[in-house]
N, C-alpha and C positions, 0 to 999 in steps of 0.2 A: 504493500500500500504506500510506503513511504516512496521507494521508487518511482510508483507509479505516479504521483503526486511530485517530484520532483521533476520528473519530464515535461507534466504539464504543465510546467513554471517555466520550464525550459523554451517551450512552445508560444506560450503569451506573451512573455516577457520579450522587447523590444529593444531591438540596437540603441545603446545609448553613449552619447559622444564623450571626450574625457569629461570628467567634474573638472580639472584643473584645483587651485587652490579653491575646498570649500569656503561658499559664500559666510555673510554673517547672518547667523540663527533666524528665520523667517518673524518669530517675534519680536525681535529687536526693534526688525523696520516697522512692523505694527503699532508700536508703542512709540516712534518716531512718529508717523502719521497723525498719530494721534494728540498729537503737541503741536504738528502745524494745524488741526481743526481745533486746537486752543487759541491759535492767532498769533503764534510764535511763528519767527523767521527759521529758515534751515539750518541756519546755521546754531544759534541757541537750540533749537529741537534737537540735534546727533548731540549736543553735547549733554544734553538733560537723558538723554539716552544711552549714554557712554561711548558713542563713539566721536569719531573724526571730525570736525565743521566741514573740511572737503566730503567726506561720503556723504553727509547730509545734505550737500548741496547738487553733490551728483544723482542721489536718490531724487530731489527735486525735480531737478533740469529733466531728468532722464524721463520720467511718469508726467511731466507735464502741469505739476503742482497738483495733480491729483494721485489718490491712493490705488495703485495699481489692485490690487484685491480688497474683497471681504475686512475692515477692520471686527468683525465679532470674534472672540477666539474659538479657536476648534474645538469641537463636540471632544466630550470622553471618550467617542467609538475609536478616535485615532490616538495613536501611542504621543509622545511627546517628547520635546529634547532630551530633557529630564531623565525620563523615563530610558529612553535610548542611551543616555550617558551611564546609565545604574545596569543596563545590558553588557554595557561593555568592560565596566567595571569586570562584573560577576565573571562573565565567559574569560576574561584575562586570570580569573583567580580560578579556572578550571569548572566553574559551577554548571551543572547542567539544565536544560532546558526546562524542566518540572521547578525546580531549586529557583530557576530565576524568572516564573510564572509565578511563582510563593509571594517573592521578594517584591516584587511591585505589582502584584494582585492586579495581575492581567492572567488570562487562558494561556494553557501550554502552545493550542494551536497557534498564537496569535505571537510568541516569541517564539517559533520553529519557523514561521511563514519568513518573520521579520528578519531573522538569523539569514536564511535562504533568498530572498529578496535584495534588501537594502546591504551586502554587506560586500566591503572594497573587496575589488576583485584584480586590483593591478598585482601584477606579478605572478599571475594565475595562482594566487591562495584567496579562502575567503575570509580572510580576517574582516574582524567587525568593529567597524569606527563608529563614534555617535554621531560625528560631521559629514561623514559622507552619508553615511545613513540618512539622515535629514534631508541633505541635500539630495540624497536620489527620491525621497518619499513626495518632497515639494516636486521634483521635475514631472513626475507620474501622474500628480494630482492635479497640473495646470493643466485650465481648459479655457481654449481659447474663447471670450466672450467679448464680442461684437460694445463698442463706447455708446452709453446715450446722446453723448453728441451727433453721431454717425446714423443711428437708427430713428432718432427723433428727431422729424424735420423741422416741426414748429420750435424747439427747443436751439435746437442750430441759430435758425432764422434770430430767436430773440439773444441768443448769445452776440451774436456777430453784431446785430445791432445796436447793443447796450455796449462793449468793445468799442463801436466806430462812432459814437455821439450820436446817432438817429431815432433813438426813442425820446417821443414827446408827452407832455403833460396832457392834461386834459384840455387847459389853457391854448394849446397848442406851441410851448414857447418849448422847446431842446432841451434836453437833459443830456448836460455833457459827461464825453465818456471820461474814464479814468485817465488820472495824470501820468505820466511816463515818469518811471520810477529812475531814479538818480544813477549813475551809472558808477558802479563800482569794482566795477572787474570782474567780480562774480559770474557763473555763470555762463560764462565765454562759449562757446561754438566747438567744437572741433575741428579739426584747420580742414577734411575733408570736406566737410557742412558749410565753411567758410564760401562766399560767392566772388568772382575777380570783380574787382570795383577797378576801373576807368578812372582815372585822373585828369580833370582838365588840362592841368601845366604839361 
C-alpha cells in the first residue's frame, strides 16, 4: 500500500523549477501587508515586520501597492511553518513518523504525505527542510486569480478616472486627482523597464 501510494505521488506531482535561496516565510509578508492597510509606508511596514526597508519596498513596487493574496491566515486543515520547523526538528533527532504525529497532534497520514511531498530533494536525498518545505507547499497552493481591476469594468473605469482628475461633484465643479508624490529615489524601475528618453540638446 505504501508503494503503491508512493507512485501515485510520483505520478501527480509536477516538475518543479529550482527553489533557489528559500523565500521569506509567506507570513511575514502577510503581516507586512497588513501594516501598509494600517496606513504605514513600506518602508516603516518591513521594518515593524522584521525585515529589510528594501524588501518592503520591493514587496510594494513588485504587487503594485496591493496585497498579492488572501491576508486571512490559513485554516488549521494546512500544517504550518511552525509546525514544519518541529518536523524537522524530530526527523533530525531520528523520530519517527507516528512519534512526530504525537508531537504536534496532526495525523500520521498527514506527516508521511508531508515527509514524501514537501521534502528537498537536491542531491537526490530526501532530506526534510522546514524552508523549502514551505516554500514548495506555497508554490502548489498558488492559483492563479484573475485582478478586480481587470475583471470589473465599471471599477477600472472609476479607478482610472479618480487617478486622472475626471470625476465631478454633483455641483459639476472636478475633483482633483491625487498629488504626485515627492520623488525620493525609492522605488526606481528596473533598468530593463526603464524606457530610452530623447534628449532635446
Amino acid at each position: 500500500m505504501v508503494r503503491r501510494q508512493q507512485a501515485a505521488d510520483r505520478a501527480v506531482a509536477r516538475a518543479m523549477r529550482s527553489p533557489g535561496a528559500p523565500r521569506l516565510q509567506r507570513e511575514i509578508e502577510r503581516l507586512f501587508w497588513i501594516e501598509i492597510a494600517k496606513g504605514l509606508l513600506p518602508a516603516v511596514a518591513a521594518l515593524a515586520v522584521g525585515v529589510s526597508a528594501p524588501v518592503g519596498q520591493r514587496w510594494f513596487h513588485n504587487a503594485g501597492g496591493m496585497p498579492p493574496f488572501d491576508l486571512t491566515p490559513l485554516s488549521g486543515r494546512y500544517l504550518s511553518f511552525h509546525e514544519r520547523e518541529e518536523i524537522a526538528l524530530l526527523r533530525v533527532q531520528g523520530a519517527g513518523v507516528r512519534r512526530i504525529a504525537r508531537a504536534i497532534g496532526r495525523d500520521p497520514s498527514t506527516v508521511s504525505r508531508e515527509l514524501r511531498r514537501n521534502a528537498a530533494t537536491r542531491g537526490y536525498t530526501s532530506e526534510y527542510r522546514a524552508s523549502v518545505a514551505q516554500w514548495k507547499a506555497e508554490l502548489s497552493a498558488k492559483r492563479p486569480k484573475p485582478a478586480k481591476l481587470v475583471t470589473n469594468e465599471r471599477l477600472h473605469a472609476y479607478v482610472q478616472e479618480r487617478l486622472s482628475g475626471q470625476i465631478s461633484r454633483p455641483d459639476g465643479s472636478i475633483v482633483a486627482g491625487p498629488q504626485r508624490p515627492r520623488w525620493t529615489g525609492n522605488n526606481k524601475p528596473h533598468r530593463k523597464d526603464r524606457a530610452w528618453v530623447v534628449s532635446d540638446g
